[in-house]
Structures are given as C-alpha cells and as structure tokens.
N, C-alpha and C positions, 0 to 999 in steps of 0.2 A: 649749751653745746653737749652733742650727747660723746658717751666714751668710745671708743672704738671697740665690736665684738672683737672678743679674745676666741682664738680658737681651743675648740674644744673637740677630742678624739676619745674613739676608745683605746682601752688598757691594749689591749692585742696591738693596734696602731700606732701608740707610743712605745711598746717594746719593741716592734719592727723596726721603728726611726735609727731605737737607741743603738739596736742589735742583739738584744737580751731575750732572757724569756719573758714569757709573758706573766709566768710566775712571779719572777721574782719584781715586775711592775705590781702586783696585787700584794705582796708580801709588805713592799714598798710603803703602800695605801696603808695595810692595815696595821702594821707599826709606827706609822703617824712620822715616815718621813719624806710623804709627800702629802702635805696639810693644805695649803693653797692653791696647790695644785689640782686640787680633787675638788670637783662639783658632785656630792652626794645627791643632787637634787635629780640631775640628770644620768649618773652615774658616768662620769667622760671625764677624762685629765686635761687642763688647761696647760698646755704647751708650755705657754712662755713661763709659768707660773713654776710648773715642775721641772725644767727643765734647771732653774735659778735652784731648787729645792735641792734637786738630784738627780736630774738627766746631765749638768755637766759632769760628775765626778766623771759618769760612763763615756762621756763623751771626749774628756780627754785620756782616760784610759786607753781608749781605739786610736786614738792619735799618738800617745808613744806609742802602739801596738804596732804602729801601720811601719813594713822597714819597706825601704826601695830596693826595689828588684828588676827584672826585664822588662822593659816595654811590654805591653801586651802584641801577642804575635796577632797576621791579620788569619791567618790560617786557622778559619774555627771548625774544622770537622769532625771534630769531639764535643760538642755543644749540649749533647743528651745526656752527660755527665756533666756536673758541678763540679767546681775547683776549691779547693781550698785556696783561701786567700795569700797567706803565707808561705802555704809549700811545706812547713815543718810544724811541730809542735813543739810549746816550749813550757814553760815550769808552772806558768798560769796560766796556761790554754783553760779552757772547763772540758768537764767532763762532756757537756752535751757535745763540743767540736770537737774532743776527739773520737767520739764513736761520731761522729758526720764523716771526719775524714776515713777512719777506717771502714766506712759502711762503703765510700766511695770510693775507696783502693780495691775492696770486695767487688763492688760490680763493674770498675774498670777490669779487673783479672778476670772475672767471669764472661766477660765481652771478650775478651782477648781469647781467651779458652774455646768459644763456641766460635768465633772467625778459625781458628788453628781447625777445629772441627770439621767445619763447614769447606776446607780448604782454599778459603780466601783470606790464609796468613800463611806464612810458610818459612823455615827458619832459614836465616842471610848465610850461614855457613852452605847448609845443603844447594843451595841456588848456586852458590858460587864455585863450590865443588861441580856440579851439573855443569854450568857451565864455562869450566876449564877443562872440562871432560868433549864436549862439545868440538870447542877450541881445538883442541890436539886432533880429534878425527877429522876437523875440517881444513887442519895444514897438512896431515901426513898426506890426506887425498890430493891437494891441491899440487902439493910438492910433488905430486909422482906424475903430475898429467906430463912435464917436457919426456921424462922416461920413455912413454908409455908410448908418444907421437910424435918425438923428433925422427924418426925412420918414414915413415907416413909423410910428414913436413918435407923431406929430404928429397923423397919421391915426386911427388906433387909435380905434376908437368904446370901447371899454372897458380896463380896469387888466389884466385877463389877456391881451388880444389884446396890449399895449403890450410886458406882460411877454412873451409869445410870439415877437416879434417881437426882442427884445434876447436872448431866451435863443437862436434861431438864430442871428444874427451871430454870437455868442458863438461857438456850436458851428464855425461855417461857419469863422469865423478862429482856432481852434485847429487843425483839420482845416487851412486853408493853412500857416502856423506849422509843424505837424509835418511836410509832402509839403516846403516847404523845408529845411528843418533836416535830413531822408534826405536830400537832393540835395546839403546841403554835408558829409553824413558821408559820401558815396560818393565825395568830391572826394581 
C-alpha cells in the first residue's frame, strides 16, 4: 500500500495560511524549528509536518487573538480599502500590522479629503444649517399667502375665480421661495 502524498507548499504559502511573514517562515527553516517540516529536496514545507513543528503555536495564538465583535455589515461600499481585523491595536499587535493599519487610516483620510475636495462630501452641520435656513423662507412665504389673498378670495364672484386666485399666490410664493433660496445657496 502506497502512503498517502503529504502536501507540500511554498514558504510564502505556508505564511499566508499561518498569517505571518514570510520571513519569519524562513527564519523558522533555518533555525531548525521546522525540521520535518522542510523538504530540502524540493524546497516546500510539508503542512501537516510543520504545522505539528510550529504552525500550531501561531495558529492558536490567532485564535485567542480573534475577540467578537459586529456581525459583518452587508454594506460594502468601502471595499477598496482593507480593514483591520480587530479595529484596535493592542500590546502584541506587530509591528508590520500596525503600520498596515495606520497606512490604511492614511488612505481612508486621504479618500475622505479628495471626496470633501471634489465636493461630493460635505460637512452634516453646514447641510442642516442650509437647510433650516430653507425651512424658514419656505414657511414665512407660505404663512403669508391667506394675508396676501383673503381680499381676492372674498371678492371672487365664483368657486373657480376663488380657486384662481389661491392657485396664483401659490405659484407667485413658490416662484419668491425659490429666487430666495438661489440667493442663499450663492451666499
């Protein structure tokens, strides 16, 4: 009976699996603590071999590493940027993940920067301020149409002239309404 091929990867592919560098998979080799692991012949790490050597220290390391957190949202429109896994750094993060995440807080603000630029971001204060400014020109105006055409209404020899005469107010104080409202989005 013959034995079953044992899989065999490169160093780069067994430090992807583990989540490491790929350094410190060669550092690994060449300090002799991954011995079985290592097919000199072919130059390839034997999985199940290295993994029993020293792929599990690391792999249960990432396992207390892993804390629970949010569900993943389904809203991915940030996808062009990477996430950190955790969200935070903590006292055995490494060094390579923290400069990952801080490269990726850099180009997340950098993105954010050229949208504000490009003025397809805009700050929620000013919008809301805008529009409570809106707001107010659009109830002084409205508030004044009975003023303006209860005389007109009172007059009215019939229901369509009454009506006539309330649908132009109408129209005449949207038409002010919006010639304001340009005048405060050109401010």
């Amino acid at each position: 009976m013959a034995r079953p091929a044992l899989e065999r990867v490169s160093q780069r592919e067994y430090a992807r699996r583990l989540g490491v560098s790929n350094e410190a998979v060669s550092k690994a080799v060449a300090k002799g603590w991954i011995k079985k692991g290592w097919d000199p012949k072919e130059k390839k790490i034997i999985v199940s071999h290295a993994n029993a050597e020293w792929g599990e220290l690391h792999l249960q390391q990432q396992a207390k590493n892993i804390v629970p957190g949010p569900a993943p949202s389904t809203n991915n429109h940030d996808d062009a940027i990477p996430h950190n896994d955790s969200g935070t750094l903590s006292s055995n993060t490494s060094y390579a993940n923290a400069k990952r995440v801080k490269e990726i807080a850099q180009a997340q603000l950098t993105v954010l920067d050229l949208k504000k630029k490009k003025g397809e971001l805009v700050e929620r204060d000013l919008v809301y301020k805008q529009l409570f400014k809106h707001g107010q020109i659009l109830r002084t105006v409205l508030m004044g149409i009975p003023d303006k055409c209860i005389d007109d209404i009172i007059a009215a020899k019939s229901r369509s002239e009454a009506h006539l005469v309330m649908t132009t107010a109408l129209h005449n104080a949207l038409e002010a309404a919006t010639s304001k409202q340009i005048e405060l989005m050109n401010e």
